[in-house]
C-alpha positions in Angstrom: 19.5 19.5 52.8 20.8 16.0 51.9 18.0 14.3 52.6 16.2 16.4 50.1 18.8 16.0 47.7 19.3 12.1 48.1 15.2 12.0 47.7 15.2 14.1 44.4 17.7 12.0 43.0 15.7 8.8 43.5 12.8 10.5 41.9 14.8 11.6 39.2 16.7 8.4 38.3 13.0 7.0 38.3 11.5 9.6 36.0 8.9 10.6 39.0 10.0 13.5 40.1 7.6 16.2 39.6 9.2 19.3 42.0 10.1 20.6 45.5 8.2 23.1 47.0 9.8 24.3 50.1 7.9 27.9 50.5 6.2 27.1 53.9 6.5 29.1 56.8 6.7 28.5 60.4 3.4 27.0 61.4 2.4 26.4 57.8 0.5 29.4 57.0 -2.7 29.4 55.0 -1.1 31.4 52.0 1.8 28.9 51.8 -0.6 26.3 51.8 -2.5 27.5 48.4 0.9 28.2 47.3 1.1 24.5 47.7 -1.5 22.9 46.4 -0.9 25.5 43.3 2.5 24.3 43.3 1.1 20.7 42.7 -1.3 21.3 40.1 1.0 23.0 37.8 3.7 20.0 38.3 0.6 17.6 37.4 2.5 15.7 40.3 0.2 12.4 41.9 1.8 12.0 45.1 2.9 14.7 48.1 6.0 13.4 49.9 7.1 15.4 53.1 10.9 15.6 54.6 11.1 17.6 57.9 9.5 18.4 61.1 6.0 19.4 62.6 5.1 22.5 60.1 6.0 20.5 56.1 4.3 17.6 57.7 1.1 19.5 58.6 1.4 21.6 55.3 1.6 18.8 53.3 -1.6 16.8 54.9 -3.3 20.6 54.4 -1.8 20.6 50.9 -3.7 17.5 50.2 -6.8 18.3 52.1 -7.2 20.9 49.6 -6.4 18.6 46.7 -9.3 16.3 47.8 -11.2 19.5 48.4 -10.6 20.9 44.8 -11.1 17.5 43.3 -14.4 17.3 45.1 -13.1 14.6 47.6 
């Protein structure tokens, strides 16, 4: 979408964009989830931004619940 777009750009032109993972179903599944928080690690990425409605906002709080979780938080 544009919003996506707009957002990658500011990353970009800031040198802190790390990637866009947008592989999460309806209702955020679990697998999607570990896709995730895979996703992450490989990107060495330090911060999860979310753009949309009810299921990549709950992914990406799950997303970082298993960060914490991995990371012994």
């Amino acid at each position: 979408t544009n919003v996506v777009n707009n957002v990658e750009g500011i990353l970009k032109d800031n040198g802190a964009f790390g990637g866009t993972f947008s592989e999460i179903g309806q209702h955020a599944p679990v697998q999607g989830i570990l896709r995730g928080v895979e996703a992450f690690t490989t990107a060495g990425a330090d911060i999860v931004i979310s753009i949309g409605g009810g299921s990549p906002i709950d992914a990406a709080k799950a997303i970082v619940y298993f960060l914490h979780q991995k990371e012994g938080g």
